[in-house]
Every structure is written in structure tokens, then in C-alpha cells.
C-alpha positions in Angstrom: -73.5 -49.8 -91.2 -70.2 -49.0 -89.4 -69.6 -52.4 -87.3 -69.8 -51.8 -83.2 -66.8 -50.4 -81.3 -65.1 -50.7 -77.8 -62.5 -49.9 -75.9 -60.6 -51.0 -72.9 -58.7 -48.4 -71.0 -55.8 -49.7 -69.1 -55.3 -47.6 -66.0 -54.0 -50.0 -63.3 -50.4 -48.7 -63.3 -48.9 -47.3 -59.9 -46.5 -44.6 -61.6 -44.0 -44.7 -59.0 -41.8 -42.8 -61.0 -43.8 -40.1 -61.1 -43.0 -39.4 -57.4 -46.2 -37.9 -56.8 -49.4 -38.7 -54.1 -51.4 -37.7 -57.7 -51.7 -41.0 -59.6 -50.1 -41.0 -62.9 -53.0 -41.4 -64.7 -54.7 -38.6 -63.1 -51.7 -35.5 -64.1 -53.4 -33.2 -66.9 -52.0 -32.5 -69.8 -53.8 -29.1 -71.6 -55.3 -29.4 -68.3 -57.3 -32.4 -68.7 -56.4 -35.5 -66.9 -54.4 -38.5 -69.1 -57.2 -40.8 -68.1 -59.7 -38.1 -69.4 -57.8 -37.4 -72.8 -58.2 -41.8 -73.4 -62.2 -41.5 -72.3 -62.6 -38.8 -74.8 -60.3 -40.8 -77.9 -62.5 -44.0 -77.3 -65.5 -41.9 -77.0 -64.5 -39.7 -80.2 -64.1 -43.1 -82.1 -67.6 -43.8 -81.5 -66.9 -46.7 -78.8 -70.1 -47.7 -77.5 -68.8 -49.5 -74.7 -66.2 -48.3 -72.4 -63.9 -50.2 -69.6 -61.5 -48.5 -67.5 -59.0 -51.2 -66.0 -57.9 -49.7 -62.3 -55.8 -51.1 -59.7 -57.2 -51.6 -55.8 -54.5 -49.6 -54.7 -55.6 -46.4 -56.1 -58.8 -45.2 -55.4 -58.7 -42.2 -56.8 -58.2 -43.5 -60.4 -61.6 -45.9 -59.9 -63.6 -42.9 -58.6 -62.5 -40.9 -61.4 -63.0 -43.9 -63.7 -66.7 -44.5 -62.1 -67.2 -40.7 -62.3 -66.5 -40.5 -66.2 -67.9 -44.0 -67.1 -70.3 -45.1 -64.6 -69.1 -47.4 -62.2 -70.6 -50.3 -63.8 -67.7 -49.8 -66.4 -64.8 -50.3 -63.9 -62.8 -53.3 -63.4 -60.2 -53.9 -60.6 -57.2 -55.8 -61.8 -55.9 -57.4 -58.7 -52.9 -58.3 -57.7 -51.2 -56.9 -61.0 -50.1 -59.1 -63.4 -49.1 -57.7 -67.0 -51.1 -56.7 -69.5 -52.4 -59.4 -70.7 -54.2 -60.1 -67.3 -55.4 -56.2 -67.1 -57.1 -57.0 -70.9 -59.2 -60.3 -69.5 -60.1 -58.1 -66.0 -62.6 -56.1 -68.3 -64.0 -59.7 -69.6 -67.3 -59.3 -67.4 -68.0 -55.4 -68.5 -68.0 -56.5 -72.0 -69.5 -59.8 -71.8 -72.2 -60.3 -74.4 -70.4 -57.3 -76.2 -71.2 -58.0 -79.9 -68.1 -55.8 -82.0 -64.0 -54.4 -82.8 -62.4 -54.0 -79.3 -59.0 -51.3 -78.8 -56.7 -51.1 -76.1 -56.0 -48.2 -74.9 -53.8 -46.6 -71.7 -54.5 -43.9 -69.4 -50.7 -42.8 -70.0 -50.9 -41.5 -73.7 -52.6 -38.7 -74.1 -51.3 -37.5 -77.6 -53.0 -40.3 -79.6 -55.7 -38.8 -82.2 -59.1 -40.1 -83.6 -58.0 -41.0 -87.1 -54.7 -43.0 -85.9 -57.6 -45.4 -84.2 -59.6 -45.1 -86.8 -56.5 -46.6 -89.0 -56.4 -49.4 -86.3 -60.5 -50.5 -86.6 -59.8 -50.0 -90.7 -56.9 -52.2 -90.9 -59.7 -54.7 -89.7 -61.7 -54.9 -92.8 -61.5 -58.3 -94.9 -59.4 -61.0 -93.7 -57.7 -59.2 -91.0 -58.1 -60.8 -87.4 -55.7 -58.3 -85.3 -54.1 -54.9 -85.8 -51.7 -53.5 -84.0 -50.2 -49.8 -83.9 -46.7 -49.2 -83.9 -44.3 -46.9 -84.6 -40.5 -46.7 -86.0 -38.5 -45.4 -82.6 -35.4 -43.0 -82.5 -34.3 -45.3 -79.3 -35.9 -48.7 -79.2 -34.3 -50.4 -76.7 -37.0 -50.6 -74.2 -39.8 -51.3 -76.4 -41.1 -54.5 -77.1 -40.3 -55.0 -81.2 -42.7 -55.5 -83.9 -41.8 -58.9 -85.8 -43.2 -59.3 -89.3 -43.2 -61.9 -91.8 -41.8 -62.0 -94.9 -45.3 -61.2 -96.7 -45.3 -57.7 -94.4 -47.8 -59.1 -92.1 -47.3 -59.1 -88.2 -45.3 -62.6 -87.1 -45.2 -61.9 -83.6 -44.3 -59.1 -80.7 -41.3 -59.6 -78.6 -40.9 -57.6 -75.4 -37.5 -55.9 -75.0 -36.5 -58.4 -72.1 -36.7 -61.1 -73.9 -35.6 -60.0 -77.2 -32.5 -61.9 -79.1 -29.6 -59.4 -80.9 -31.5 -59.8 -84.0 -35.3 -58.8 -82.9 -33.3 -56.0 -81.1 -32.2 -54.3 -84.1 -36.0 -53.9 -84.8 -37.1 -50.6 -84.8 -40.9 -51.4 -85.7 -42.1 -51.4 -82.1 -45.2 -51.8 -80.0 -47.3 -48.9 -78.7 -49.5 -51.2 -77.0 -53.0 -50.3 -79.2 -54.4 -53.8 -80.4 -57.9 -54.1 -81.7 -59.8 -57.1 -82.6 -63.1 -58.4 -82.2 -63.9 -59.2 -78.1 -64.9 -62.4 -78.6 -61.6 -63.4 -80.5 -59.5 -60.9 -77.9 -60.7 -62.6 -75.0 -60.8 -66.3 -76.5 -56.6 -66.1 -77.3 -56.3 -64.2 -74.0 -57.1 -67.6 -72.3 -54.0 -69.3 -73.9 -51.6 -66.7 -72.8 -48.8 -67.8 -70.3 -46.9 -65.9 -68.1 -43.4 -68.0 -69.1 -41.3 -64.5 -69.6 -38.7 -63.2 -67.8 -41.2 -60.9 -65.8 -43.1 -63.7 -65.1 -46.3 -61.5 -66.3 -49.2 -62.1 -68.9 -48.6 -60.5 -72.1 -51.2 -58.9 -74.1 -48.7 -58.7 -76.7 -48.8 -62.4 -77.1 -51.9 -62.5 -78.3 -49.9 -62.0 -81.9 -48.0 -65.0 -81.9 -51.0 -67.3 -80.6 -53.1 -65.7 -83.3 -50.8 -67.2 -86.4 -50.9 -70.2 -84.3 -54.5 -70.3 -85.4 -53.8 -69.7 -88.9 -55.5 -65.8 -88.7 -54.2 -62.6 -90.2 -52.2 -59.9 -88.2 -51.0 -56.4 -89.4 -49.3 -53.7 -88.2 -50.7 -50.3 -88.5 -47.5 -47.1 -87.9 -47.8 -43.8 -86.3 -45.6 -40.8 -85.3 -43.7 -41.9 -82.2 -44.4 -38.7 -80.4 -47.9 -39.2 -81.1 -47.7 -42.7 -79.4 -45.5 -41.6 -76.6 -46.6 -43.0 -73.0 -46.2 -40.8 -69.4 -44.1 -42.5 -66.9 -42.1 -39.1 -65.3 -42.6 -35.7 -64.6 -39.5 -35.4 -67.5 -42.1 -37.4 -69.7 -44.9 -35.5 -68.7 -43.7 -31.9 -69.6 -42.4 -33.6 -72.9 -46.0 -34.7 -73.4 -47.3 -30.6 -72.2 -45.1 -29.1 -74.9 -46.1 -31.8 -77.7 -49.6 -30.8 -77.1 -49.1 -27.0 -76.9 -47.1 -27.0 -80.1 -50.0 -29.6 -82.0 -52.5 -27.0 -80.7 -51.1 -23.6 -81.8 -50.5 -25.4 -84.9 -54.1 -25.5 -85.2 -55.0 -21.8 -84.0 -52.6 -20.8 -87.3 -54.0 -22.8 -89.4 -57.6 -21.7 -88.6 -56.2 -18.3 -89.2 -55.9 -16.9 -85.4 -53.0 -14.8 -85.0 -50.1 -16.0 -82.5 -47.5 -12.9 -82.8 -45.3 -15.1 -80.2 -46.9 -18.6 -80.5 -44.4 -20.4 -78.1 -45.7 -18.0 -75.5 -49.4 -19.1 -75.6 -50.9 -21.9 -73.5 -53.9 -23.6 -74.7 -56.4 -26.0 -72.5 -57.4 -29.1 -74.4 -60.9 -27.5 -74.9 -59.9 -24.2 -75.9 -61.8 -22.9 -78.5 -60.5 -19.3 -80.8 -62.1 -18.0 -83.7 -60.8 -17.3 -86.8 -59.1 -13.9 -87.1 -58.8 -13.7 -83.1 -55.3 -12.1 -82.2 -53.4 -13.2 -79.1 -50.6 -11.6 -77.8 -47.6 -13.0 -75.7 -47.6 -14.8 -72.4 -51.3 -16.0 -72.2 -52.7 -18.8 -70.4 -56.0 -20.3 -71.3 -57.4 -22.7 -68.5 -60.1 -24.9 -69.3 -63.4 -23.5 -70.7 -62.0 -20.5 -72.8 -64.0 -20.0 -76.2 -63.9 -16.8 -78.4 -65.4 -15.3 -80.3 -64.2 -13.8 -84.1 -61.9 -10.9 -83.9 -61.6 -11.3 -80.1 -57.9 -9.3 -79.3 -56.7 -10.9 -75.9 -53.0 -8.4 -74.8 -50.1 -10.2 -73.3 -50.0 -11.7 -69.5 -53.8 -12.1 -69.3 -54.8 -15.3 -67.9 -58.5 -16.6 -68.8 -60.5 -20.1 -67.2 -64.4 -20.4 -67.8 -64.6 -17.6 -70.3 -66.3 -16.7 -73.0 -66.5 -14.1 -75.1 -68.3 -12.9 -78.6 -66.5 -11.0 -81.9 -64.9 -8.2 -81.8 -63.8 -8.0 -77.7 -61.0 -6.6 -76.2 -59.1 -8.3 -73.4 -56.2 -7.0 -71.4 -53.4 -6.6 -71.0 -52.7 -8.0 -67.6 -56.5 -9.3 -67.3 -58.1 -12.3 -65.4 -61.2 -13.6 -66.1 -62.3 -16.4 -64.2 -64.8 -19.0 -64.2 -68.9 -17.6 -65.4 -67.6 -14.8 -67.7 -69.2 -13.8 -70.1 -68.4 -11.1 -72.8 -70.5 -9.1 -75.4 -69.6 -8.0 -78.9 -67.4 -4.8 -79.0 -67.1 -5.7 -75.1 -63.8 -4.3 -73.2 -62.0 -5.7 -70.4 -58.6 -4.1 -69.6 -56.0 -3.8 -68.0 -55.7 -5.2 -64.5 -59.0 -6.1 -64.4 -60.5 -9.4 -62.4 -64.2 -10.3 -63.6 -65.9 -13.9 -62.2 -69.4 -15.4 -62.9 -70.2 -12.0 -65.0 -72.1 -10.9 -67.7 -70.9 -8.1 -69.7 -73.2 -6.8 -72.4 -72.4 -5.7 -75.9 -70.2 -2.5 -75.6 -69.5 -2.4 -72.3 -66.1 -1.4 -71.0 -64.3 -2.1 -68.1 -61.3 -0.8 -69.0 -58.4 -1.0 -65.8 -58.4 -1.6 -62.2 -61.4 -3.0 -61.2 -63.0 -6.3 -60.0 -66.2 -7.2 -61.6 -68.0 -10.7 -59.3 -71.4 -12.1 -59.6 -72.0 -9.0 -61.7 -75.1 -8.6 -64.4 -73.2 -5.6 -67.1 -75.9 -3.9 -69.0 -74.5 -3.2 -72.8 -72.5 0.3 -73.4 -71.8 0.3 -69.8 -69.2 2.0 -68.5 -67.0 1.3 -65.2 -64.4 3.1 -64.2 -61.2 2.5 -62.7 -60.7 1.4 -59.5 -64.8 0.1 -59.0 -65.3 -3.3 -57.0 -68.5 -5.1 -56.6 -68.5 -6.0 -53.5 -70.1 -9.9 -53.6 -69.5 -11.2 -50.6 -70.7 -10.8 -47.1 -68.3 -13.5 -45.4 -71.2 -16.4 -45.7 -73.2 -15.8 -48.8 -72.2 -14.3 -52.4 -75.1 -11.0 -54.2 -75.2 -10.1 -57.1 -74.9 -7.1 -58.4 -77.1 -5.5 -61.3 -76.4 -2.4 -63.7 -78.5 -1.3 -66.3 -77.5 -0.3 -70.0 -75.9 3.0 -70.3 -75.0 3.6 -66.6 -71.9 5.0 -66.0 -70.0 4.3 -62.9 -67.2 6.7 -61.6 -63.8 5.8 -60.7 -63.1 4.6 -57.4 -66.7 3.1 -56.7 -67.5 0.7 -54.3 -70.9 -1.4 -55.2 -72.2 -3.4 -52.2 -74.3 -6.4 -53.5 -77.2 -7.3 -53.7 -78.1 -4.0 -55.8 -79.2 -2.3 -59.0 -78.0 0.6 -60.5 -80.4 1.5 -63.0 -80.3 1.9 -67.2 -78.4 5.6 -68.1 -77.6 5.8 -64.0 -74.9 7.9 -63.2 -73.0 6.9 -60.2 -70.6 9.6 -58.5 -66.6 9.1 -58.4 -65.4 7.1 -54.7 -68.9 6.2 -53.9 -70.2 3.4 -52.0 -73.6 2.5 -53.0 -75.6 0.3 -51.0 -78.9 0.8 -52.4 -80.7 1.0 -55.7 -80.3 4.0 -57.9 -83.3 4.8 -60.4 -83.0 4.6 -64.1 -81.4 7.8 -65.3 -80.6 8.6 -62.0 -77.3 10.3 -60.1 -76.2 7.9 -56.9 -73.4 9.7 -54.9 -72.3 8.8 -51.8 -69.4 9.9 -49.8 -69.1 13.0 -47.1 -69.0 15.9 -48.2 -65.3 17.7 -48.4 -64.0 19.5 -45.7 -60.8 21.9 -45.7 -58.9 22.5 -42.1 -56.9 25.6 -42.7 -53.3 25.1 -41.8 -53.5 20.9 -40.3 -50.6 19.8 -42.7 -48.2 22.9 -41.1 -49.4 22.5 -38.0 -48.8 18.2 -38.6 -45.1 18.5 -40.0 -44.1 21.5 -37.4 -45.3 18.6 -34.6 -43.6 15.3 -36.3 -40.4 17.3 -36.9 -40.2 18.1 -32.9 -40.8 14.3 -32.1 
């Protein structure tokens, strides 16, 4: 039986340097917030306890902490006081907690299930601590990794207080430690805040650890992988690194990017195997499709989904509540929210399609709007399989056209048409002899 997981998220930090009124924790990356992406690792790691470390300065962070967790699993860390301190602020959530604990932060979103997994492995046997690390290209502001001469971790000095030859360390500290809580927690009551920043170190949990005689390793990972958020600079680094790990996957799978770098993924985007996407397309959060789904450059799709086989754009939105058929078309400049397009159907250019129920093989032509809202309330609009819409039709909602209806070319229909039935309605046409000579003779004069 696997032994019993937590995780504490550390997500107290003010991120000035983000020079934003968003907390740092909060910016998305794939369009999911940083604090979100370290929920779902410690939640995809099977953590069954969860503790989200905030500061009382930013209340945004607890609500979104309480909001995702319960906010039973929130601790304030108050005034703030390194990490050490932030660790033994989450003491009373996991009090009685019986199993492995991980640190985690709400600044690094590009850390993956099976690097943690390493972490709670390296655990096994005799081992007291782990700690993840990684070899950096510039180390000079992390804190260095200090092993002994039998390769097991000796001790972690921050950067600050590092001599000339623990600076020449490359081995440095991401900042994940697991152990069990009670042993966490135990050495966390020893740890002094006699460093230059006059703060509590987690990190000195190491060195008071081989005090006791216990084992400590270090576990490595990629260093983009571990990287943390601090900047907007840092930020977009992070975006890309997660754009280019994601259409990694798509090709693997065996979707087909014919200009990868110019498709953006959301961190829950989902695409089929044998799906082709086109340049410049943005997928917001909530996007799945289907097998053999084509989606044509500069379409942009949120809160869609579609089955095999569809066709999307180019230059199509669909927004949140779509949802597409098999063999399903939706061209060119055309908008669709919260509808349901059946198998078949085709909307093929210059239409908006809202709170709409699509019967399959429909077809809408260009130019058609169903018109959802009143100014207070939104309708729905219903058309039955088979129906055939005419170009330039306006469909005020709430209504039904019927199954195999036939609606005439720059109507406005307002009530329901029959099954099988013709709805036209416009005025009927009306030819002035001679009102375009008689109009340019007058505007000429003027």
C-alpha cells in the first residue's frame, strides 16, 4: 500500500517585481493560474492533504486558496519570515497527519508528476529527506546543494551566505523537500534565523538533519522544469516553456501542427489523434476534440467541443457551451456560443450562432444571426434536422424552426415555422421607375 502523501503550497510571497495589482501567484500560465498548476501537481501525486501557505496582505491569494482547497486548508503566515517559518504556519492543517510531506510553491508551474514522484521514491529505505535540485547554467542566486563525499546531501547553503568554494557549486536548491510531517515539523523547531537575511530557513532543515545522524539525498531535474516566476520577463519564459512541452505532446500523439510555434494551447486542452491545426490558433481553456477534427488558421476556440471529423474555420470563434457534431462545419467568420450543432450540420461563413439548439444536416447560410438577447434576458433558439436557413436571416429567439423547414433568404422570423414548412418574411419588392435618375439629377444640383 502506497504510504500517505501531502503537500504544502507555499504562496505567501508579495511578487513585487511582477509590478502588477494581480498577485504573482495568481498570473496563468496555459491559462491556468500558478497557484492552480501546484494544486493540481500535489493533487496529481495523490496528496491527500493539501495546505496552501498565504500572506495577510493578499487576499486574493487566500480566497483563491479557500476556493480550490476549502478554507480549512489555508494558513496565514504572518509577518513573513523565510521559509522555514511559512513550512511550520501549515503545522495546525496537518496536525495529526499520519505520512511523506512535499513542499511545493505557487511560483513554478512547469514541475511534472513523476519529478515528485522521484522525490517521495527517493524516500524508500533509510532515507529521512529528499531534496530536488537541479545543475544551473547561472547559479549565482541559488542556494547550492552540498554533498558529502559518499554522494549524500551534507547540507544547503543559501547564495548569501555561501563561501568562494560552495559558490562554485552548481547542484542547487529548487526548494521541493519531502519528508515525513512529523520529522519535517520536529527539525523545523531547531531552525534559527542566524543568516544574513535574518529569516528562517527551510533549507536548514538538511544540515540539522545529519546533526541527528539521518540520511539525506538529493534527487536532480531539468532546470527549466524547476524554474520559479518572479517577473513578467520570467513569466512569458515560463508561457513559451509550456507551449513548446505541450505541442510536443500534440506531435507525439500524432496531431498535426503544420506551423507548431504558431499554436497556443490551454493547460487543459485536449486534441485527438490525427486532428490537423493550422497556423495562428488559440485554444482558451476548455477546448477538446474530437479525431480528425481540421481547425484553419486565426480561429480562436474557449469552452469548445467538438466530435471526429469537424471542420473549423478559418477565422472562426467559438466560445464558451459549443458543442459540435461529427462531419459538423463551422466556417469562416463565424461566432457560435452555448450551441449545439448536430452531426452534419454546417454553418459555413458569416453568421453568429448563440444559445442555439442545431438539428443534424442543418444548413445556415451566410450572413444568419440568432438573435438571443432582448437587453435583460437571453432565448433560445431551436432548429430542427434538415432545415435550411437562407442567407441573410435574422432568427429572433425564443423560436423553433421546424425539421426539413425552409426559411426564405433576408427573413426575420419571429415565430415558429412547421416541420417541412417555408417561413418568409420580408415586404414584398417594389420597383419606382426612374428614383435613382431622378436622386443623382437632384444631388448633382446641391
Amino acid at each position: 500500500m502506497p504510504e500517505l502523501r501531502g503537500a504544502v503550497i507555499l504562496a505567501a510571497g508579495h511578487g513585487t517585481r511582477m509590478k502588477t495589482a494581480l498577485p504573482k501567484v495568481l498570473h496563468p500560465v496555459g491559462g491556468q493560474s500558478m497557484f492552480s498548476w501546484a494544486v493540481a501537481l500535489a493533487r496529481e501525486v495523490n496528496a491527500a492533504l493539501i495546505c496552501a501557505v498565504v500572506s495577510d496582505k493578499s487576499g486574493a491569494v487566500g480566497k483563491a486558496a479557500a476556493s480550490e482547497l476549502g478554507g480549512g486548508a489555508v494558513a496565514v503566515q504572518h509577518p513573513p519570515q523565510g521559509t522555514g517559518d511559512a513550512v511550520k504556519c501549515a503545522r495546525d492543517v496537518l496536525d495529526g497527519f499520519e505520512g511523506n510531506v512535499v513542499t511545493l510553491y505557487g511560483d513554478t508551474p512547469l514541475i511534472q508528476a513523476q519529478t515528485i514522484e522521484r522525490v517521495f521514491a527517493a524516500l524508500d529505505g533509510d532515507v529521512s529527506i529528499a531534496v530536488l535540485g537541479f545543475e544551473a547554467a547561472e547559479p549565482s542566486a541559488y542556494g547550492r546543494l552540498i554533498l558529502a563525499d559518499d554522494g549524500t546531501l551534507d547540507c544547503i547553503v543559501e547564495a548569501k551566505d555561501a563561501n568562494d568554494e560552495q559558490k562554485a557549486v552548481t547542484l542547487c536548491n529548487s526548494g521541493v523537500m519531502a519528508a515525513s510531517g512529523d520529522l519535517l515539523f520536529s527539525i523545523l523547531d531547531e531552525v534559527t534565523n542566524d543568516n544574513a537575511n535574518g529569516e528562517y530557513y527551510l533549507t536548514d532543515v538538511v544540515a540539522l538533519a545529519r546533526k541527528r545522524g539521518l540520511k539525506v539525498v538529493a534527487v536532480s531535474a531539468d532546470e527549466q522544469e524547476l524554474m520559479g516566476v518572479n517577473s513578467q520577463e520570467e513569466l512569458a519564459t515560463a508561457e513559451a516553456l509550456f507551449q513548446m512541452r505541450r505541442r510536443s505532446e500534440w506531435l507525439q500523439n500524432g496531431v498535426r501542427l503544420t506551423a507548431p510555434d504558431t499554436v497556443y494551447a490551454s493547460w487543459d486542452t485536449h486534441i485527438a489523434s490525427g486532428c490537423v491545426i493550422d497556423p495562428f490558433v488559440v485554444f482558451g481553456p476548455g477546448v477538446s476534440l474530437g479525431e480528425g477534427t481540421h481547425v484553419r488558421s486565426f480561429s480562436h476556440l474557449e469552452g469548445a467541443v467538438a466530435e471526429e471529423n469537424v471542420a473549423i474555420g478559418p477565422y472562426a470563434r467559438l466560445r464558451p457551451g459549443t458543442e459540435l457534431g461529427a462531419h459538423a462545419k463551422v466556417g469562416n467568420f463565424v461566432e457560435t456560443k452555448k450551441a449545439k450543432i448536430g452531426d452534419g450540420a454546417k454553418i459555413s461563413h458569416l453568421s453568429y450562432i448563440g444559445d442555439s439548439i442545431i438539428g443534424a444536416d442543418v444548413n445556415i447560410g451566410a450572413g444568419t444571426i440568432t438573435c438571443n438577447y432582448d437587453g435583460f434576458d437571453k432565448h433560445t433558439t431551436t432548429i430542427g434536422a434538415g432545415a435550411f436557413v437562407g442567407s441573410n436571416s435574422s432568427l429572433v429567439a425564443p423560436v423553433r424552426v421546424g425539421a426539413g423547414a425552409v426559411i426564405g433568404s433576408g427573413s426575420v422570423i419571429t415565430r415558429d415555422v412547421p416541420d417541412d414548412a417555408l417561413g418568409v418574411a420580408r415586404t414584398r419588392q417594389r420597383d419606382i421607375e426612374g428614383w435613382a435618375e431622378t436622386f443623382r439629377t437632384r444631388k448633382k444640383r446641391t
